[in-house]
PDB file with SEQRES, HELIX, SHEET and CRYST1 records, atoms N, CA, C and O in Angstrom:
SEQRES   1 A   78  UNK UNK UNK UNK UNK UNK UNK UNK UNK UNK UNK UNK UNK          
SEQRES   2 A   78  UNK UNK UNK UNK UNK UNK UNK UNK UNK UNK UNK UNK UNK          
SEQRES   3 A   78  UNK UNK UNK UNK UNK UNK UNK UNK UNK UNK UNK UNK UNK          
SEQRES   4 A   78  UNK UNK UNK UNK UNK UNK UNK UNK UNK UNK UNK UNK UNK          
SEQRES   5 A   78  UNK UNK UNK UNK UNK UNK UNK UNK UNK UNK UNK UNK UNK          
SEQRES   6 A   78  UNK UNK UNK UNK UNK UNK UNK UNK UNK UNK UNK UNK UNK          
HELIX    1 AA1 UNK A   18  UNK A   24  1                                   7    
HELIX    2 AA2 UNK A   51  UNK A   56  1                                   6    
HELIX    3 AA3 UNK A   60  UNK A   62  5                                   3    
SHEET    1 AA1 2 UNK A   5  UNK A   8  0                                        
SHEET    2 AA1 2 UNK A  11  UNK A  14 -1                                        
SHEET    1 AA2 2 UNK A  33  UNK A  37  0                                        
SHEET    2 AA2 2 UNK A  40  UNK A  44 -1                                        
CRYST1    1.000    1.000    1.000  90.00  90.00  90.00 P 1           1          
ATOM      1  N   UNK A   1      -3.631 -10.121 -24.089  1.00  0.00           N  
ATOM      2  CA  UNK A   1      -4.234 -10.981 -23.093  1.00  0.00           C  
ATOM      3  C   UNK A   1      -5.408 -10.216 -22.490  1.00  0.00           C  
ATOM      4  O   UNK A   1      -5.361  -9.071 -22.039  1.00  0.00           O  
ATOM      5  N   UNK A   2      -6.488 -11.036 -22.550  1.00  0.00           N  
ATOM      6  CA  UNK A   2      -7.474 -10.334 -21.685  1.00  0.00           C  
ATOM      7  C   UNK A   2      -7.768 -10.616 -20.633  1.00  0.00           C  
ATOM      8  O   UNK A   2      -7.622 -11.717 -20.102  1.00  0.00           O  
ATOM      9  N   UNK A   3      -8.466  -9.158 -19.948  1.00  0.00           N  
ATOM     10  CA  UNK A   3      -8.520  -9.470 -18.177  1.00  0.00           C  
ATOM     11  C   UNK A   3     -10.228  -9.006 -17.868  1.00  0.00           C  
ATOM     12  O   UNK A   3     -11.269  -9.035 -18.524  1.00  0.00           O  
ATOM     13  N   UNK A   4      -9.924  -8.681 -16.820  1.00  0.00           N  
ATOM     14  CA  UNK A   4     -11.221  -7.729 -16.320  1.00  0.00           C  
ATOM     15  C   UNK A   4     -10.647  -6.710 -15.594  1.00  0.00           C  
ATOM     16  O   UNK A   4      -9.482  -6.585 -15.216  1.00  0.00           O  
ATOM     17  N   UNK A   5     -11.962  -5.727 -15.387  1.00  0.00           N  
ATOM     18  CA  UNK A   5     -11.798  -4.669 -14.321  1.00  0.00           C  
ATOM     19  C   UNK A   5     -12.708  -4.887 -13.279  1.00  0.00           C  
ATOM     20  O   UNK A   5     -13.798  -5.283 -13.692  1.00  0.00           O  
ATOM     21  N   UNK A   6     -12.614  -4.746 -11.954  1.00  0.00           N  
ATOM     22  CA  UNK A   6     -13.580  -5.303 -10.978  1.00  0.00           C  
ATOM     23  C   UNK A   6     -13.824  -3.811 -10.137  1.00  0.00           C  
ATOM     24  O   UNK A   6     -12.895  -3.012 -10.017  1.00  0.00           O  
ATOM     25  N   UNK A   7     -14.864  -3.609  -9.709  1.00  0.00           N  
ATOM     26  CA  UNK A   7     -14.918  -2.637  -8.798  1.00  0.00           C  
ATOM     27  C   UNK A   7     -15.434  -2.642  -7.159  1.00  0.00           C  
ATOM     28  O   UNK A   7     -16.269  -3.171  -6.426  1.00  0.00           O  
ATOM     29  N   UNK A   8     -14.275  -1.626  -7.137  1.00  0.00           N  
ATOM     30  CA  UNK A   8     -13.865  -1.904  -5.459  1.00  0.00           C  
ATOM     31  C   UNK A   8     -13.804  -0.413  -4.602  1.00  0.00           C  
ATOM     32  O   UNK A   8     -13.505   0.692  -5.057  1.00  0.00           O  
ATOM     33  N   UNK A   9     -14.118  -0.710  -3.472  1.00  0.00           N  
ATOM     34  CA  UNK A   9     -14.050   0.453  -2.669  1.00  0.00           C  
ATOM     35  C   UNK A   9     -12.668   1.545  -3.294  1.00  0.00           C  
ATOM     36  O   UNK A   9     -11.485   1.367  -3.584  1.00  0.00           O  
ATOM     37  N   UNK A  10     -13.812   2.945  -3.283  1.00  0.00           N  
ATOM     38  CA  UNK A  10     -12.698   3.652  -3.664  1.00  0.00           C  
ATOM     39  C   UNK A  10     -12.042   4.238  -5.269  1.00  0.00           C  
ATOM     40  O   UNK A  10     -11.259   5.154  -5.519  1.00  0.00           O  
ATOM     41  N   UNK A  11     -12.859   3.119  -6.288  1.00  0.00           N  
ATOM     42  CA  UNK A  11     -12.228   2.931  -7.193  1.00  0.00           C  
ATOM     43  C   UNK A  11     -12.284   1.846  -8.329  1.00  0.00           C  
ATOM     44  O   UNK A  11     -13.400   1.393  -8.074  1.00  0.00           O  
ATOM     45  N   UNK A  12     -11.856   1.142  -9.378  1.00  0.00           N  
ATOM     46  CA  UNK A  12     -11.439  -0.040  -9.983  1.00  0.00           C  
ATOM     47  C   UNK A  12     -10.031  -0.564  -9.414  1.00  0.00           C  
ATOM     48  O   UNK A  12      -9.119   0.070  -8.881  1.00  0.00           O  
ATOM     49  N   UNK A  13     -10.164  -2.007  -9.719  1.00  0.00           N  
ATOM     50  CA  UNK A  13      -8.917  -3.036  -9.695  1.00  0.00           C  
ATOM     51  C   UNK A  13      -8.771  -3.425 -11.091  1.00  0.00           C  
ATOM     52  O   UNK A  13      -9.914  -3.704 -11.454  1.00  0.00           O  
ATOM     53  N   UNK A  14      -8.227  -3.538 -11.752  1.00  0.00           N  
ATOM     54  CA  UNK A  14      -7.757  -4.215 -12.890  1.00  0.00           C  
ATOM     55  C   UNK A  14      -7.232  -5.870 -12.720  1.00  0.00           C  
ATOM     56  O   UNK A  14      -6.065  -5.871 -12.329  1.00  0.00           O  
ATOM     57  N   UNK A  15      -7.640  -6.916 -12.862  1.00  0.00           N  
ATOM     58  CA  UNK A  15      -6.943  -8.089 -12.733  1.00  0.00           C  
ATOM     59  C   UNK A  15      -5.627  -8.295 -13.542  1.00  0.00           C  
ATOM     60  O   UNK A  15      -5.572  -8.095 -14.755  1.00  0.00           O  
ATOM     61  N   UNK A  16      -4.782  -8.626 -12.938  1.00  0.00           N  
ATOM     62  CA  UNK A  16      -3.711  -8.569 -13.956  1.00  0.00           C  
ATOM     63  C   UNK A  16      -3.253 -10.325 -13.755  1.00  0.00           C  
ATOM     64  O   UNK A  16      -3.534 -10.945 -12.729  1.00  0.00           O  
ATOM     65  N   UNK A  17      -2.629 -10.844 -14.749  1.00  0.00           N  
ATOM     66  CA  UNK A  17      -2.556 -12.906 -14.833  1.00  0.00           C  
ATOM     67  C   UNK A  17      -1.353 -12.691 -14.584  1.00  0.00           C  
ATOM     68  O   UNK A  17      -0.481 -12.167 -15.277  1.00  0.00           O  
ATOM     69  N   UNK A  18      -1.327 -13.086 -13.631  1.00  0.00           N  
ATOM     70  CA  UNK A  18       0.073 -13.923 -12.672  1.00  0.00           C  
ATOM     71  C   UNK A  18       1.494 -14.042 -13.768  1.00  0.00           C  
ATOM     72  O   UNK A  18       2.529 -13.549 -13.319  1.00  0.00           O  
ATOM     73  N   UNK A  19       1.553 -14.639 -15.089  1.00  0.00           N  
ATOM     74  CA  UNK A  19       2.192 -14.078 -15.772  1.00  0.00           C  
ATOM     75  C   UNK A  19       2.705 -12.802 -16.015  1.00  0.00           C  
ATOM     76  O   UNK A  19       3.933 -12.721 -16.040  1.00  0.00           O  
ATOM     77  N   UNK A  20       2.073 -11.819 -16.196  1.00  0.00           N  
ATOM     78  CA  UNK A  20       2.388 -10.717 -16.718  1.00  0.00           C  
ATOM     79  C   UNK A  20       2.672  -9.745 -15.125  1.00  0.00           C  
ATOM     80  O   UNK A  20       3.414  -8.764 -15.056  1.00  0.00           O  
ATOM     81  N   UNK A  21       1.807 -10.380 -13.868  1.00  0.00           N  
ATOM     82  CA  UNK A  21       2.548  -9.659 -12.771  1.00  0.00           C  
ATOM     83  C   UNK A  21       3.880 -10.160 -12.628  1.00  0.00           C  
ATOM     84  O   UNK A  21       4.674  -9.230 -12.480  1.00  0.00           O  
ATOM     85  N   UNK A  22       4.375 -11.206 -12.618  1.00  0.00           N  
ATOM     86  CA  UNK A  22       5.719 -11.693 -12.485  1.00  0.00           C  
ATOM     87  C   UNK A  22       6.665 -10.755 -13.364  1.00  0.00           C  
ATOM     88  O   UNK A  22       7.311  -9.763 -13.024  1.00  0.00           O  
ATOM     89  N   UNK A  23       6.567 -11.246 -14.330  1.00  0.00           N  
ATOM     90  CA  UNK A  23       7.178 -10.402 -15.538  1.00  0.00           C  
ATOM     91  C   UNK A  23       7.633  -8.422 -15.128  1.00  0.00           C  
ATOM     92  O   UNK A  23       8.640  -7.716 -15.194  1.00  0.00           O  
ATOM     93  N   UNK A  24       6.081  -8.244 -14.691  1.00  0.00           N  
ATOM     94  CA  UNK A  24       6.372  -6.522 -14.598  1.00  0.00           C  
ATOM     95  C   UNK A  24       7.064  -6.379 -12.770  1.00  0.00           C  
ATOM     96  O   UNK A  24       7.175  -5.221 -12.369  1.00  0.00           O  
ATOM     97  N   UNK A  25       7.442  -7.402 -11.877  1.00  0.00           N  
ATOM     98  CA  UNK A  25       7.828  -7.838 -10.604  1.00  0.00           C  
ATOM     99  C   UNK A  25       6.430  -7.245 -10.181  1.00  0.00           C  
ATOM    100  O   UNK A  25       6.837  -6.749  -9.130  1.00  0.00           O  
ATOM    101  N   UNK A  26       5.356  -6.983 -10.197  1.00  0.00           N  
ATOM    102  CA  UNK A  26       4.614  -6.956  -9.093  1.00  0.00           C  
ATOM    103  C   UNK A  26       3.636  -8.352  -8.670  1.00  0.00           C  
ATOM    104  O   UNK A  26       3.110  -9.281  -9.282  1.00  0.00           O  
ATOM    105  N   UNK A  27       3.752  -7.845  -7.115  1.00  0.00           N  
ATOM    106  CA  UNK A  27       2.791  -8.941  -6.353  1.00  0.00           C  
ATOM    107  C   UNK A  27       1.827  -8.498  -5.086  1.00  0.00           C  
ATOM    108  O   UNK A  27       1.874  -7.629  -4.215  1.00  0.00           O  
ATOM    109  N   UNK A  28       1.038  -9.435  -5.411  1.00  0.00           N  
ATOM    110  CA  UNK A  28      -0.276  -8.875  -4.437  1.00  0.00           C  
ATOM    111  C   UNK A  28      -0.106  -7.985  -2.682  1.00  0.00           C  
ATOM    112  O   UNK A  28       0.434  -8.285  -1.617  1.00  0.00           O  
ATOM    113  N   UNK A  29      -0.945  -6.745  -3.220  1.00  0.00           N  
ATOM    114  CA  UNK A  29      -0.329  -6.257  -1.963  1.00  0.00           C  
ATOM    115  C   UNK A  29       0.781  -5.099  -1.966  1.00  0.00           C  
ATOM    116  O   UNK A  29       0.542  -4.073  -1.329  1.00  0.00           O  
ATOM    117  N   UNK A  30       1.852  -5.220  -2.585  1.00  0.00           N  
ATOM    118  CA  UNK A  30       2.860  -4.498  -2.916  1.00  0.00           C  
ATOM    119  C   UNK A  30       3.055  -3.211  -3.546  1.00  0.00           C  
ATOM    120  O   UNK A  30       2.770  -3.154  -4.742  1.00  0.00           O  
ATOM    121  N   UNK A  31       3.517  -2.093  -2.937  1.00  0.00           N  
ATOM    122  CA  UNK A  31       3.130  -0.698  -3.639  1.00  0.00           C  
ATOM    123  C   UNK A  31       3.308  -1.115  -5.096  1.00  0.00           C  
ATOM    124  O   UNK A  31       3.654  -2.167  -5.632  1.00  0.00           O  
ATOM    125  N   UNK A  32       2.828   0.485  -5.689  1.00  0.00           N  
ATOM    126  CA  UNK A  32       2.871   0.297  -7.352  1.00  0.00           C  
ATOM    127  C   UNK A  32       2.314   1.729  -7.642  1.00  0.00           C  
ATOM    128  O   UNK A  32       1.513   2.441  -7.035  1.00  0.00           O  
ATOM    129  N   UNK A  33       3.155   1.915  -8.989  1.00  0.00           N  
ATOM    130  CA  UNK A  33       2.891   3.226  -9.271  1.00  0.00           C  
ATOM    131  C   UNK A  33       1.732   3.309 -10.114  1.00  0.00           C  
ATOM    132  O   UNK A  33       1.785   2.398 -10.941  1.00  0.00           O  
ATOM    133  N   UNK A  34       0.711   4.017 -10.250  1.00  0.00           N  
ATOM    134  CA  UNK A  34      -0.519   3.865 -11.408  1.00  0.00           C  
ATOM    135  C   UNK A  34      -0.005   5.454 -12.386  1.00  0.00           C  
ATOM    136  O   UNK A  34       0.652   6.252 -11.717  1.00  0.00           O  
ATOM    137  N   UNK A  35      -0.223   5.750 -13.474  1.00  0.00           N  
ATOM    138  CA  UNK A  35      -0.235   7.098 -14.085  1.00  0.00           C  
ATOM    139  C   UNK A  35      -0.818   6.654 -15.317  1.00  0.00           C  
ATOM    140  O   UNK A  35      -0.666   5.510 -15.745  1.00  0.00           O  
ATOM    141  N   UNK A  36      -1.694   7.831 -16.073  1.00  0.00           N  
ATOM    142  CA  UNK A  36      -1.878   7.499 -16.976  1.00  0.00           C  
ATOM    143  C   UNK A  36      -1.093   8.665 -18.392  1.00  0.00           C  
ATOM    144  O   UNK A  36      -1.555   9.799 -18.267  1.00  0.00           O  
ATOM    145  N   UNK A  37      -0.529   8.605 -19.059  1.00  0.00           N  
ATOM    146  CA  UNK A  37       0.905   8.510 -19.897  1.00  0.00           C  
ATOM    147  C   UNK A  37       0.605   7.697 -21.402  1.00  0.00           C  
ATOM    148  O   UNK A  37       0.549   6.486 -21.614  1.00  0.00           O  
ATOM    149  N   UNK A  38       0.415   9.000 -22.473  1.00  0.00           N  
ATOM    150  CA  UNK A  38       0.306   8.761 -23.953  1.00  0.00           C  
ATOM    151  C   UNK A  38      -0.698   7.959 -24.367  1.00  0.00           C  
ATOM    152  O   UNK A  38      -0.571   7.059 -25.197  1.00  0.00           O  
ATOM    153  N   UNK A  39      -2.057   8.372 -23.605  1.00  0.00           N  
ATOM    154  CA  UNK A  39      -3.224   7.397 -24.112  1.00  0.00           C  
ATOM    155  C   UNK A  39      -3.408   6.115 -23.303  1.00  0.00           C  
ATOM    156  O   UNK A  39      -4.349   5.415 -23.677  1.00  0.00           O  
ATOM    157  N   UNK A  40      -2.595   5.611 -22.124  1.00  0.00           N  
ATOM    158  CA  UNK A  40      -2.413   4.801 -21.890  1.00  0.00           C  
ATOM    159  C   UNK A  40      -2.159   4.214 -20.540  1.00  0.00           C  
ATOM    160  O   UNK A  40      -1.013   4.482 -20.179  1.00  0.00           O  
ATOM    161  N   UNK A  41      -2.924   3.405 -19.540  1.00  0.00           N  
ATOM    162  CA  UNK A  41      -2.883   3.590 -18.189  1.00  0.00           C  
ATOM    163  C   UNK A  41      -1.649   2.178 -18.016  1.00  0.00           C  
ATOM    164  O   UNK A  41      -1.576   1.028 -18.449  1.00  0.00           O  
ATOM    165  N   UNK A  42      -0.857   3.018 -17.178  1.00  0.00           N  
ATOM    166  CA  UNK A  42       0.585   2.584 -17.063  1.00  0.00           C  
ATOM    167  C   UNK A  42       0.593   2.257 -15.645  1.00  0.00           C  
ATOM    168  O   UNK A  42       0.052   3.004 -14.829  1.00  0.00           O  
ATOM    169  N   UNK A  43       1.282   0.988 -15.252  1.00  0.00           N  
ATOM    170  CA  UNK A  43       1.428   0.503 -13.501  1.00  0.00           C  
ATOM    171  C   UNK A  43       2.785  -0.080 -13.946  1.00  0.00           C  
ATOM    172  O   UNK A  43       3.141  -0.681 -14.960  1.00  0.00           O  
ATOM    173  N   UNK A  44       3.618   0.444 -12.457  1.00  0.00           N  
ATOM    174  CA  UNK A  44       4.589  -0.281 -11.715  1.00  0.00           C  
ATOM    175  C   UNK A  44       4.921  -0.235 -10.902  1.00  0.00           C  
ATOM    176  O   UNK A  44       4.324   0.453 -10.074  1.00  0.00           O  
ATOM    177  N   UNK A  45       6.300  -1.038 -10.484  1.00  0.00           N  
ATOM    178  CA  UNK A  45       6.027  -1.568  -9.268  1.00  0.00           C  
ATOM    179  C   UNK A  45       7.044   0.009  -8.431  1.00  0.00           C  
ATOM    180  O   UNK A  45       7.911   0.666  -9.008  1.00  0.00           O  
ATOM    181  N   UNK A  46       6.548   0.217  -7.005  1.00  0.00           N  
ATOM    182  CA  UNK A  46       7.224   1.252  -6.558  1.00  0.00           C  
ATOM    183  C   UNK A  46       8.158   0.321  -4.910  1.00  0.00           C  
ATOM    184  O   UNK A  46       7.915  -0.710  -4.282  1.00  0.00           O  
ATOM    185  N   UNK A  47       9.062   1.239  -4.826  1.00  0.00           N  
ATOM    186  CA  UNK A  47       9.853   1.125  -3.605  1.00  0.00           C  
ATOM    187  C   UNK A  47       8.487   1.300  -2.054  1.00  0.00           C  
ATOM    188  O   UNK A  47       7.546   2.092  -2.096  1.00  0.00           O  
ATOM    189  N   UNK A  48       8.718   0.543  -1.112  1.00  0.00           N  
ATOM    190  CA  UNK A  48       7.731   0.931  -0.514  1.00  0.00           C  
ATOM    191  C   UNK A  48       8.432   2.724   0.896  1.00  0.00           C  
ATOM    192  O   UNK A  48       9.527   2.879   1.436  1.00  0.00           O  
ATOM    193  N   UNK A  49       7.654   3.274   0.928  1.00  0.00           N  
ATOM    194  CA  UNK A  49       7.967   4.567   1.437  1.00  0.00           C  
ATOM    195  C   UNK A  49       9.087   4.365   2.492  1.00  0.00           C  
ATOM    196  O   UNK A  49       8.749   3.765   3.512  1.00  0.00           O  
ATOM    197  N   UNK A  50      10.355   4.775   2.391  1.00  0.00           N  
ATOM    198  CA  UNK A  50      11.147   4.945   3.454  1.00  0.00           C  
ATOM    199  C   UNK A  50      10.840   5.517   4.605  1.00  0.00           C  
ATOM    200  O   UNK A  50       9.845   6.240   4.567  1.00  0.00           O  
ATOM    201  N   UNK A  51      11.483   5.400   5.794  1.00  0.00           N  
ATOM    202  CA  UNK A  51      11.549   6.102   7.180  1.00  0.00           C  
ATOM    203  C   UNK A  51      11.092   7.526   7.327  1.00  0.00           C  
ATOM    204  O   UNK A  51      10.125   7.953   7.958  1.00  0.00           O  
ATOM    205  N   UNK A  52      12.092   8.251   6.530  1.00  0.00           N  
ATOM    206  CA  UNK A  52      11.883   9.530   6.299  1.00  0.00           C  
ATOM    207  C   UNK A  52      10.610   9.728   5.493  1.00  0.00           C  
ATOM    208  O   UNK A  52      10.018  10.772   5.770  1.00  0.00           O  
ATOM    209  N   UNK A  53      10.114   9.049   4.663  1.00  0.00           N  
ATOM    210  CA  UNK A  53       8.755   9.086   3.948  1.00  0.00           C  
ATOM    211  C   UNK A  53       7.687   9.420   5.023  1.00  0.00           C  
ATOM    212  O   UNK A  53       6.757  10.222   4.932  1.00  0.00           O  
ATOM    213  N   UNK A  54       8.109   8.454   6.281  1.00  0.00           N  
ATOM    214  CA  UNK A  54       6.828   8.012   6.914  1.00  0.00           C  
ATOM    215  C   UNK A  54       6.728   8.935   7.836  1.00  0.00           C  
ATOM    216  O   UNK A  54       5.588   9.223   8.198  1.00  0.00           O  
ATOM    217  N   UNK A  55       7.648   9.497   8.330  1.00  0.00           N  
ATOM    218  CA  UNK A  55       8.123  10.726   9.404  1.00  0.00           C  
ATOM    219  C   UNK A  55       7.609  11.591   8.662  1.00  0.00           C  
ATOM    220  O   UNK A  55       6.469  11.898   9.012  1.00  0.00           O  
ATOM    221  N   UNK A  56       8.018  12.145   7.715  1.00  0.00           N  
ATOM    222  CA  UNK A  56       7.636  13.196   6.918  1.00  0.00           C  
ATOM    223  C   UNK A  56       6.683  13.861   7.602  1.00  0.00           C  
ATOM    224  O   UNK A  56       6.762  14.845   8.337  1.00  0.00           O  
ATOM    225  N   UNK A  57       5.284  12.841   7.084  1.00  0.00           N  
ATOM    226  CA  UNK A  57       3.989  12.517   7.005  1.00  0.00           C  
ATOM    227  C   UNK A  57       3.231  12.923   8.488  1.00  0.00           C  
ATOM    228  O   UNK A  57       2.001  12.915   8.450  1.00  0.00           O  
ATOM    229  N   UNK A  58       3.839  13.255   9.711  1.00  0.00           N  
ATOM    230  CA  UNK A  58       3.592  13.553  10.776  1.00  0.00           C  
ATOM    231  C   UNK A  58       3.275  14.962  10.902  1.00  0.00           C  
ATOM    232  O   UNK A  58       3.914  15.782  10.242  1.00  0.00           O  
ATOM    233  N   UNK A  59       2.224  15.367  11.793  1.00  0.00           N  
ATOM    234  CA  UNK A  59       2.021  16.690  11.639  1.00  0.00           C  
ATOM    235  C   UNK A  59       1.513  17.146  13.083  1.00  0.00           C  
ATOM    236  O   UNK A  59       0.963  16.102  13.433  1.00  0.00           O  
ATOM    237  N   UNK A  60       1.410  17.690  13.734  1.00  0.00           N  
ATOM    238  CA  UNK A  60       0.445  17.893  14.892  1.00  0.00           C  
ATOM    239  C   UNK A  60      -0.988  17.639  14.816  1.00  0.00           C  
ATOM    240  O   UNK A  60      -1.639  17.344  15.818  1.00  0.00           O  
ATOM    241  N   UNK A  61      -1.562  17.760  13.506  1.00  0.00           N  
ATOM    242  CA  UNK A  61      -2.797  17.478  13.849  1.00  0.00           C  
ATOM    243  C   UNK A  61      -3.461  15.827  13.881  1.00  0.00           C  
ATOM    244  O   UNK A  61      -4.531  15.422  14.333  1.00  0.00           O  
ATOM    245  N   UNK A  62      -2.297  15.074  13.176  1.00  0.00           N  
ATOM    246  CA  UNK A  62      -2.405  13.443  13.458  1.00  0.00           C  
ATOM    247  C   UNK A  62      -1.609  13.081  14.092  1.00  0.00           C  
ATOM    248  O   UNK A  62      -1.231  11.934  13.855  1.00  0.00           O  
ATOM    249  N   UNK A  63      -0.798  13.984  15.439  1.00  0.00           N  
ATOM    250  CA  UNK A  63       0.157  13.295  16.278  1.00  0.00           C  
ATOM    251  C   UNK A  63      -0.737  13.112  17.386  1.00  0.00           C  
ATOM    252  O   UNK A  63      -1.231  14.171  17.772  1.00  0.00           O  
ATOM    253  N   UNK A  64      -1.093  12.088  18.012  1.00  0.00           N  
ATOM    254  CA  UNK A  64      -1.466  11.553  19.304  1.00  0.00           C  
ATOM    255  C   UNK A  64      -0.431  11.385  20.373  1.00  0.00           C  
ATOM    256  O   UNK A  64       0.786  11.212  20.305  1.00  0.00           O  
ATOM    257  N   UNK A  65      -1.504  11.516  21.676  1.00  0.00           N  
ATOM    258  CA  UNK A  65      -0.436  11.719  22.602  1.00  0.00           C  
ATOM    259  C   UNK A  65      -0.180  10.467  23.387  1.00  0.00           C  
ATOM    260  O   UNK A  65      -0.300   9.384  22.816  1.00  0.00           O  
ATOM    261  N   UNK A  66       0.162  10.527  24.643  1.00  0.00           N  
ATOM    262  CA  UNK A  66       0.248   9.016  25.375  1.00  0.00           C  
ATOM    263  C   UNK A  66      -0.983   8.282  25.646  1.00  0.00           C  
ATOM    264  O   UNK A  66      -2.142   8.695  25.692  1.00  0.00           O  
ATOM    265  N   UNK A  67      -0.587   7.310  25.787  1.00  0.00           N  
ATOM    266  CA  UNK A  67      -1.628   6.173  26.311  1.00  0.00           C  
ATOM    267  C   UNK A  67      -1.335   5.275  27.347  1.00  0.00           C  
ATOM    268  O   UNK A  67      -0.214   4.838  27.607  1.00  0.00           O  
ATOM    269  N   UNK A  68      -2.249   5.049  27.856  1.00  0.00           N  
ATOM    270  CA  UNK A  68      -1.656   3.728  29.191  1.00  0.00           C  
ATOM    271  C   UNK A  68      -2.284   2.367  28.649  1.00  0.00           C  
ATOM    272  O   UNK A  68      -3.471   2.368  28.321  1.00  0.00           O  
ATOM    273  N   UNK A  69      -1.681   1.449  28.568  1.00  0.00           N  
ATOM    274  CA  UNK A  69      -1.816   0.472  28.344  1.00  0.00           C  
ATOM    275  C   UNK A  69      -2.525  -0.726  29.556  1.00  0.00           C  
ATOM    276  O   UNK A  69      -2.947  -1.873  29.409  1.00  0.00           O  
ATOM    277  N   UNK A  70      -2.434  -0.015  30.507  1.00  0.00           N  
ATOM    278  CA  UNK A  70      -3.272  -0.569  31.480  1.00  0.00           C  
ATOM    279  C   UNK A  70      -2.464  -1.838  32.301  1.00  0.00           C  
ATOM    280  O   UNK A  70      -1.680  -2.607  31.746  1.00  0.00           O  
ATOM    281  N   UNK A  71      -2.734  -1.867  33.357  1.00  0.00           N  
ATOM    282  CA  UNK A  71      -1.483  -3.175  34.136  1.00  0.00           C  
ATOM    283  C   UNK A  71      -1.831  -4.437  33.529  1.00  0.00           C  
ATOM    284  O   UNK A  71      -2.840  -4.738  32.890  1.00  0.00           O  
ATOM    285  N   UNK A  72      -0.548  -5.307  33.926  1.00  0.00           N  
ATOM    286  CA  UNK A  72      -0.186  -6.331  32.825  1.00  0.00           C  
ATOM    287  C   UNK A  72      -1.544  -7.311  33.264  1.00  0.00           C  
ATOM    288  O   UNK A  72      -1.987  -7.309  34.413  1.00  0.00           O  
ATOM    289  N   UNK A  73      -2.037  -8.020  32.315  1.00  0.00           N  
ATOM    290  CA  UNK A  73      -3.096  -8.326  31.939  1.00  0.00           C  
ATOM    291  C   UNK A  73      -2.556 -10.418  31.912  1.00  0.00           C  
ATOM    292  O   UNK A  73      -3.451 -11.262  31.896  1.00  0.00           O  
ATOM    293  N   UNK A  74      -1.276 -10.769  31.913  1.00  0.00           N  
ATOM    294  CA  UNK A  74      -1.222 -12.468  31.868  1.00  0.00           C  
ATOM    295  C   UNK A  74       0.562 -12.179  32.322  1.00  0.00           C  
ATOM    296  O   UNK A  74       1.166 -11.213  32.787  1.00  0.00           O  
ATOM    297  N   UNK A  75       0.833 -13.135  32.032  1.00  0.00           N  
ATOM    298  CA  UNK A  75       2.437 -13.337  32.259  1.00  0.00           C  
ATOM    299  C   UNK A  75       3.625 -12.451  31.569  1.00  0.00           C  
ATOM    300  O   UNK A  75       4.721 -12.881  31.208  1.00  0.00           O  
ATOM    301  N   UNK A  76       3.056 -10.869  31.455  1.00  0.00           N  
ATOM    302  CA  UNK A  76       4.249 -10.136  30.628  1.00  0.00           C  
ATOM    303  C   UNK A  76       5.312  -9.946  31.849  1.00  0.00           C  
ATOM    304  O   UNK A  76       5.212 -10.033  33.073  1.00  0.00           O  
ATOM    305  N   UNK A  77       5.968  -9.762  31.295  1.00  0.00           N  
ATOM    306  CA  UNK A  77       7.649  -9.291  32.114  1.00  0.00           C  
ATOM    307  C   UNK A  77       7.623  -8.022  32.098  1.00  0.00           C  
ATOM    308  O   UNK A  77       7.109  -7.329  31.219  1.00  0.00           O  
ATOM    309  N   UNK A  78       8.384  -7.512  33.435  1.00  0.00           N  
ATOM    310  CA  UNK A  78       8.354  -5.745  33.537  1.00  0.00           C  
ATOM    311  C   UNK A  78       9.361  -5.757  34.038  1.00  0.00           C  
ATOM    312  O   UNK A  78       9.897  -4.701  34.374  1.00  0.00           O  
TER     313      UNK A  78                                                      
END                                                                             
């Protein structure tokens, strides 16, 4: 089946036909693994990053500190 490749910030997209995303479970939006493996550029679909993934990922130098949100602004509850 043929597709295209489109280019996009960052990189290429590959179009893939709604068929063959169903089939491999991916859908728009949705992590996915890319590698390329025996001549051959390979995608699927991945788990999206757990809790601990995302914690991990914290460090002091992208931890921010407090903020004030400023007094309530319409009908919030306090």
């Amino acid at each position: 089946m043929r597709t295209r490749v489109e280019t996009c910030p960052g990189g290429v997209a590959v179009v893939v036909p709604e068929v063959l995303a169903a089939q491999a479970g991916l859908r728009g939006g949705s992590p996915a693994e890319v590698e390329f493996a025996g001549g051959r550029l390979v995608v699927r679909p991945s788990a999206p990053p757990s809790l601990a993934d995302l914690l991990a990922g914290i460090t002091p130098d992208n931890l921010h500190g407090e903020w004030a949100a400023g007094p309530p602004a319409g009908a919030e509850l306090l």
